[in-house]
N, C-alpha and C positions, 0 to 999 in steps of 0.2 A: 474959329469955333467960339461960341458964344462963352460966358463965363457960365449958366446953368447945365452947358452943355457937357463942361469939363468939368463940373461939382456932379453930375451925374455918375457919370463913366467914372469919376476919382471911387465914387461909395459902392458903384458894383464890382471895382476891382478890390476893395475892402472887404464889402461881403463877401467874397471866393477866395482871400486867400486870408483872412485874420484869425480866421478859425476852421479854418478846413484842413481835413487832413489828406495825403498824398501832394506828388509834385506841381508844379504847373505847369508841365508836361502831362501830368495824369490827366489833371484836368481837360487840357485841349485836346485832348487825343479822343477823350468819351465825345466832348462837345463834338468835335468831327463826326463822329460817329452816328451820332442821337441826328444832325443835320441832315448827314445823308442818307441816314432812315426814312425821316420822316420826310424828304425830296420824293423817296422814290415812294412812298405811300401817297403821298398827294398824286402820283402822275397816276396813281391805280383807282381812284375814288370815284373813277364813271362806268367802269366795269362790275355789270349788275349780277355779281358771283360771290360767296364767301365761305370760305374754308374758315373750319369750327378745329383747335386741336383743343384734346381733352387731357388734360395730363393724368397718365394714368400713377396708382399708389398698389404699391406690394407690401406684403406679403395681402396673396389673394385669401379668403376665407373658403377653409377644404380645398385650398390648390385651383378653385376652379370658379373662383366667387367673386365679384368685387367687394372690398371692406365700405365701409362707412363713410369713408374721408372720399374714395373712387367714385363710388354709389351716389352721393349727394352733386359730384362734378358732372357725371352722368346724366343725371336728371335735369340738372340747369343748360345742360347742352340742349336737351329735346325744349326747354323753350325759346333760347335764343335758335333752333332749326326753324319753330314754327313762327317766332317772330320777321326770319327774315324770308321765310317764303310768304308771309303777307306782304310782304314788300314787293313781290314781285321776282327776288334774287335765287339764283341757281346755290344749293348748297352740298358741300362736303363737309365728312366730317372725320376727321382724323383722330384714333386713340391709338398714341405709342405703345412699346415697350414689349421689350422680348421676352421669353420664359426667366425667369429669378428664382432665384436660391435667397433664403431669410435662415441665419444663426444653423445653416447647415442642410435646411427642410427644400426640397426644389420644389414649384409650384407643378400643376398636372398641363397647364396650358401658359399660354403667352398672355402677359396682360393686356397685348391690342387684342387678343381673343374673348378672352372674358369682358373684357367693354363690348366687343362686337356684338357678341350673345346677349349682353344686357341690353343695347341701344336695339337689337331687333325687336327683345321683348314689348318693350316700349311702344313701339313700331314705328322706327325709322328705318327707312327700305335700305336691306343689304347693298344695294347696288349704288349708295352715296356713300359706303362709308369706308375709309381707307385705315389699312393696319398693318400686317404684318406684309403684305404687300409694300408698301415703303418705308419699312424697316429695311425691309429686303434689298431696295432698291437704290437707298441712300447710304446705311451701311454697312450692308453684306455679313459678311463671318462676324466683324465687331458685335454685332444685334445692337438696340436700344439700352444703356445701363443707366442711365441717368439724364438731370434737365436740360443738360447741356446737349445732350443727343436729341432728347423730342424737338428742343427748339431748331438744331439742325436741319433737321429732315424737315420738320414743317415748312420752314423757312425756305429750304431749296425749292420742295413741291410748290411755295405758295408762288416764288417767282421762276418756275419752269412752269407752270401753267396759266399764268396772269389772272388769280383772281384781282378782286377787287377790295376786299375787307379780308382782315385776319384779326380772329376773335380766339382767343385763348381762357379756357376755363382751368382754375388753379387754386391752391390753397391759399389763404392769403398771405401763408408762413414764406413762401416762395416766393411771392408778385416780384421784387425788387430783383432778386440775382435772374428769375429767367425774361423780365424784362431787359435785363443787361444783356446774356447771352442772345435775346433777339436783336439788340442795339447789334450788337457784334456780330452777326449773319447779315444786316444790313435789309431787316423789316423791323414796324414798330405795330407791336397787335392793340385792338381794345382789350383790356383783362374783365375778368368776371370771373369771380371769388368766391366760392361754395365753403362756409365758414364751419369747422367743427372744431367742439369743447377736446376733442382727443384727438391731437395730432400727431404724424411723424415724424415730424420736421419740429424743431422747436425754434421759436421766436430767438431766443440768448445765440445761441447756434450760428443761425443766421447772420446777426446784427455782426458778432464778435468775430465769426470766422468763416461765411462762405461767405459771404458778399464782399468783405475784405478781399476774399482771395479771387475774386473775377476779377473786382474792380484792377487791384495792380499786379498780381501773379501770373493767372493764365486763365485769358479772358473768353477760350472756348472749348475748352478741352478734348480738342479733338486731333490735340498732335500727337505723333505715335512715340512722343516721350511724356507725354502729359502724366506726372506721379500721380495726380488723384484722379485721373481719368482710371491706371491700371487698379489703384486702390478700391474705386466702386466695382469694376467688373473684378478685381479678384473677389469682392466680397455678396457679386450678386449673380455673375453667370455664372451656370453649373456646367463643370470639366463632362465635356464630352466623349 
């Protein structure tokens, strides 16, 4: 090995551990992960298909509404739809999320409903768009409670049906922790970010305490001990 070869690899092992925080085990273990993401995304890149998920936000307005932060991801999905049927590509489009309870109030419908209704509006044909149907079918009596579920379900349907592109539309407060839970399902999507001045999710939030807690706690909360898996659904699915 050359001597610039071994000054190289000396300073990127510098860079990764001198001031980084977690093990170097954390480390390797993402790195693994993020690789065979993006392996199995490259074998999909000539498949002229793509599924759109739209992350959906609660509480709905009137129970049956989408809010403003939902409504603006909404909107940017109908142009990345019309962008890639200029292409030529087959598309789907996916909005999560099961019926939610907000501070006690239960919504009148499911947030994949209230997307559905609004992307008809719009007019993108009922017959591309997937919702409560693979809620259904990925996780049953659980429903959709949070990011780490949409990303799930997406994720399975994107590789039980072999599209080609996975394009995720999301706050930008989010991009990092559900880019990692897509790391962690073992797809890696293009993000596109619908940015609002009032959000749900807050920036400090994020940085200090969810993305922490993928990164080395529990990287997909979908174990049936997962504490903040039960924490979001006690605090969002309504007792039936």
């Amino acid at each position: 090995m050359s001597r610039d070869s071994k000054k190289s690899d000396n300073e990127t092992n510098l860079s990764r551990r001198n001031w980084a925080i977690g093990t170097e085990q954390d480390r390797d273990y993402w790195e693994s992960k993020y690789k065979e993401a993006k392996s199995f995304m490259d074998s999909r890149q000539s498949f002229p298909s793509t599924l759109i998920e739209v992350a959906a936000q609660h509480p709905l307005v009137d129970g049956e509404y989408p809010n403003e932060e939902f409504e603006k991801r909404l909107l940017l999905s109908r142009q990345l739809y019309d962008q890639e049927r200029a292409k030529g590509n087959e598309v789907e489009i996916y909005v999560p999320g099961s019926v939610h309870m907000f501070n006690g109030k239960t919504d009148s419908i499911s947030l994949s409903e209230a997307g559905s209704r609004f992307l008809q509006r719009i007019s993108i044909p009922k017959e591309i768009i997937r919702g409560e149907d693979l809620n259904e079918r990925f996780k049953g009596l659980e429903g959709v409670y949070n990011s780490a579920d949409e990303c799930f379900v997406t994720a399975s349907y994107f590789k039980n049906k072999t599209f080609g592109h996975l394009f995720s539309v999301i706050s930008p407060v989010q991009l990092f922790r559900k880019t990692l839970h897509y790391i962690e399902f073992g797809v890696l999507p293009l993000n596109f970010t619908a940015p609002s001045y009032d959000t749900f999710h807050s920036y400090i939030g994020e940085i200090f305490e969810a993305i922490p807690y993928v990164l080395f706690v529990d990287h997909n909360l979908q174990g049936k001990d997962s504490v903040r898996s039960k924490e979001l659904r006690d605090a969002r699915k309504p007792s039936m």
